[in-house]
Residue, then its C-alpha position, 0 to 999 in steps of 0.5 A: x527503462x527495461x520492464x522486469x520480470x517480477x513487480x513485487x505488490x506494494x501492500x499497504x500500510x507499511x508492509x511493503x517498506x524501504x527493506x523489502x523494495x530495496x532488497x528486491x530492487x537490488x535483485x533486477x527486479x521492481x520493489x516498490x513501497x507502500x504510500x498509503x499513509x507513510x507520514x503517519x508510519x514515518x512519524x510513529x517511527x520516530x517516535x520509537x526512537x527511529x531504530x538504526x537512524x535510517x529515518x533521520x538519514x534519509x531526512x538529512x537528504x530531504x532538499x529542505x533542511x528547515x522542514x527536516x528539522x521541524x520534523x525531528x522535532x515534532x516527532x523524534x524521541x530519543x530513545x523511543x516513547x514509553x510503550x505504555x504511552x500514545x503516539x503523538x498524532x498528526x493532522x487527519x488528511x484534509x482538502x486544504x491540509x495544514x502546513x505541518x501536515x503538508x510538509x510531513x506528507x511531502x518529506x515521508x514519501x521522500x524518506x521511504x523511496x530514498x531509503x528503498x533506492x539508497x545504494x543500487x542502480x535498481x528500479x523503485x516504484x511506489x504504490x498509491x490507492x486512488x481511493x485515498x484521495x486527499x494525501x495523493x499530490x503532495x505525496x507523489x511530489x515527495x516520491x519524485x523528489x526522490x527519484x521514484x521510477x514508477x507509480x503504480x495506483x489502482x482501487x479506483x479509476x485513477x484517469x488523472x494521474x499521468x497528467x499529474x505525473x507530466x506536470x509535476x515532473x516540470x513544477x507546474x501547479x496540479x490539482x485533483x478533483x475529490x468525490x464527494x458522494x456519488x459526485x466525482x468532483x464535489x471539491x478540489x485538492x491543489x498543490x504548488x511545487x512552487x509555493x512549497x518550494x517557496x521559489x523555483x521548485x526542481x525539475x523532475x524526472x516522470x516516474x512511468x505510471x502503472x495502473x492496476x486494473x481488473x478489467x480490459x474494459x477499464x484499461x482500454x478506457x485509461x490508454x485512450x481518455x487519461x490526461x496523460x500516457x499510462x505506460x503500463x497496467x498491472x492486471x489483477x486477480x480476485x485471489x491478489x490480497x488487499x482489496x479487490x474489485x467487487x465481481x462484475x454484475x450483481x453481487x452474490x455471496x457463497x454459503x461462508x458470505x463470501x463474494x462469487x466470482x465467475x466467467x466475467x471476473x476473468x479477464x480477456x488478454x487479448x485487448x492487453x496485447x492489442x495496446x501494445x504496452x506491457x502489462x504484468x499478471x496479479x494474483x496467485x502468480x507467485x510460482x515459475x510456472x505461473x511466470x511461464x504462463x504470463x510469458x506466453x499470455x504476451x505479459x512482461x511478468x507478474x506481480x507478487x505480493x504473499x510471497x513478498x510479504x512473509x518474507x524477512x524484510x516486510x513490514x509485518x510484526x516478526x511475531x505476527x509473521x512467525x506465527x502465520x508461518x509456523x501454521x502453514x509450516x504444521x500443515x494448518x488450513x490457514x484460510x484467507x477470507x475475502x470479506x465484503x464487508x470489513x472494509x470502510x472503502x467498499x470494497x471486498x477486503x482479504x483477511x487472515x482468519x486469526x484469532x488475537x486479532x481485527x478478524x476475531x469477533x471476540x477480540x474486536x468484539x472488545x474494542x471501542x469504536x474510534x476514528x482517529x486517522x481518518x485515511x478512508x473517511x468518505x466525503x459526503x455533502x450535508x443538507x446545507x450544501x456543505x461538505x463533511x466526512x464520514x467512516x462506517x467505522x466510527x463510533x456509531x453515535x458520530x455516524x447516525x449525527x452525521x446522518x449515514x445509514x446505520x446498515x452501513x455500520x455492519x461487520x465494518x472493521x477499523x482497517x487504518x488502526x488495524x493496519x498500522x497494529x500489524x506492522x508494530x506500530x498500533x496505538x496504545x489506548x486508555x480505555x480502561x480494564x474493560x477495552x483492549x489497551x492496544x489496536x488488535x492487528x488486521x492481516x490481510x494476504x492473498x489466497x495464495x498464502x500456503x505457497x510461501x512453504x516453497x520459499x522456505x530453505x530447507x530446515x528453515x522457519x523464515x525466509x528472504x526476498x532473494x529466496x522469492x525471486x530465485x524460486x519464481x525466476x528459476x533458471x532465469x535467476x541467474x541473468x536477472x540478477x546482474x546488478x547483484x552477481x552474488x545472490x549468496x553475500x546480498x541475503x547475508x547483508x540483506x538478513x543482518 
């Protein structure tokens, strides 16, 4: 498999979808969707009626036409849900998860790489957070009954992966231990191909896995103690967007409470080229002259997220979009905050500082506390040895029961829920005049954002995935995009 020059960044959840990977997988490069919970967003589509069919289209295909089935049914509203109305729920995420649940997680990682693979040659990836643990089998299964390419996972330590991938690829059996506190493997996730294929599972292809890392020490540690061969790393920046690695050493804030990162946060290469395995550069990478750069430092490429996910085919709400882009278009100091609080994970999260939204204290100010997704719920073990699950984000009553520290309640932000807002697919609530009836979207990017100004055609507000690539790719473009020889007549298609 040859190593392209540009991996577009899988941005969670439901940014980076099917259209963009797509687009960008038909320009010769790696365009790769976000697995974070895409059966809750493939549900929640079905719910507004599945525009364009492509859900369902892409179900027809699932190898299973009962389970198919069973998920039309459950999910799909014709026409699509009053919007004053709820989304249906799905089962939370759980060691042992429901057969309803197991099935849609399966069939919804399948739908979205079908979709993003669906009538070009080109490489798809998929991207995971090894701090989500509980969907991650039953989901990578899905992936490779779609032909995923690559897997690419980091925010965490993810040392079993490849042996999983090996496994999974000839219908053996896998399972994965489950944190549990500071325990790492408290309880055991477990899936079958055979027992949800209810016979002889198919023989898959191994999809080449990419670990992201910010460290040379955690990469030399995964090419030498993983269950199997990592062919790769993605090497990230503090700048990338998303959540990012804490700075080495203690923590210090700056005077805006923002984590310090210095000399020890910036990665030596030079164990990258010692490995011999290709490695792509991340964060603030989205220009040709950083793309030169990553040449010279021996990296196959870079990997790009901001640039990616402004453009037209993101999964980001158009007016939410649209808004960002026309106060970098005005010359606005749009500023990109890197909160270590926000996040439930731990994590120092990226965040957009715009009002109208999770980042806003007024507005979030008006939302009631509620836990009811679940995706970055902590396992915890109870005083009688059992073991529960707890969010410093959830209602503060249910956190104190369950015996957490109220201090880890502080400045905490509902990330599942605000997530799912910003790709127009928020739930709407009930709560009454004095609460928001709507989730407020979180917006996440990377310090990079005033760059996506490069992108834009002359005269333009909006933008494509082609324009990304031939601005980063420059004279290159041309030679990378052989699989698309009329870059004009792709974003024509591309844009209707």
């Amino acid at each position: 498999m040859s190593n392209p020059l540009i991996i577009q960044g899988g941005m969670g959840a439901g940014v980076s979808t099917w259209k963009l990977a797509r687009a960008v997988s038909k320009l010769g490069q790696v365009g790769v969707v976000s697995g974070t919970a895409i059966d809750l967003i493939v549900a929640r589509r079905l719910q507004t009626g599945d525009p364009g069919g492509h859900c369902r289209r892409a179900l027809d295909h699932f190898p299973f036409p009962d389970i198919a089935r069973r998920i039309i049914e459950r999910y799909f509203v014709d026409g699509g849900k009053d919007e004053s109305k709820p989304f249906k729920s799905i089962p939370m995420a759980a060691v042992e998860p429901t057969p309803r649940l197991m099935e849609l997680t399966v069939a919804s990682n399948f739908v979205e790489v079908f979709l993003a693979k669906e009538g070009h040659d080109g490489q798809v990836g998929i991207n995971y957070l090894e701090k989500i643990q509980l969907p991650t089998l039953p989901s990578i299964f899905g992936a490779m009954l779609a032909g995923v390419d690559r897997v690419l996972m980091g925010a965490g330590i993810p040392r079993l992966i490849p042996g999983i991938l090996d496994k999974l690829s000839r219908g053996e059996d896998v399972e994965l231990p489950i944190a549990v506190g500071k325990e790492k493997a408290g309880q055991t996730s477990r899936f079958s191909p055979r027992a949800f294929c209810e016979g002889e599972p198919p023989k898959l292809a191994r999809p080449t896995f990419l670990a992201i890392v910010a460290s040379a020490a955690l990469a030399v540690m995964l090419a030498k103690k993983a269950s199997g061969h990592v062919d790769g790393f993605v090497v990230e920046g503090p700048t990338a967007g998303g959540h990012n690695a804490p700075p080495r050493g203690k923590t210090q804030l700056d005077e805006n409470g923002e984590p310090i990162y210095g000399d020890r946060d910036v990665v030596d290469l030079t164990e990258f080229r010692a490995m011999g395995r290709p490695f792509w550069l991340a964060g603030s990478y989205g220009r040709p002259e950083r793309l030169e750069e990553a040449l010279s430092e021996g990296a196959a490429g870079v990997q790009v997220g901001t640039a990616f996910a402004y453009c037209d085919e993101s999964g980001i709400a158009p007016h939410l979009k649209q808004a960002v882009i026309d106060r970098v278009l005005g010359g606005e100091d749009v500023k990109v905050i890197t909160d270590p609080r926000a996040s439930p994970t731990g994590f120092p999260f990226k965040i957009v500082d715009k009002e109208d939204t999770a980042r806003d204290p007024k507005t979030y100010a008006k939302r009631k506390r509620v836990c009811d997704l679940g995706y970055l719920r902590h396992a915890y073990r109870k005083d009688d040895g059992s073991v529960a699950w707890r969010c410093p984000s959830e209602p503060l009553q249910a956190w104190a029961k369950k015996e957490g520290d109220v201090d880890e309640t502080t400045g905490r932000i509902c990330v599942c829920n605000g997530l799912m807002a910003t790709i127009g697919l928020g739930q709407s609530r009930s709560w009454g005049d004095d609460w928001l009836t709507e989730e407020p979207p979180l917006m996440t990017s990377g310090n990079d954002l005033e760059a996506i100004l490069r992108y834009m055609p002359v005269g333009a507000r909006n933008y494509g995935a082609v324009d990304v690539v031939r601005q980063i790719l420059g004279s290159r473009f041309t030679a990378a995009t052989e699989l698309d020889p009329e870059p004009a007549e792709v974003l024509r298609e591309l844009r209707s």
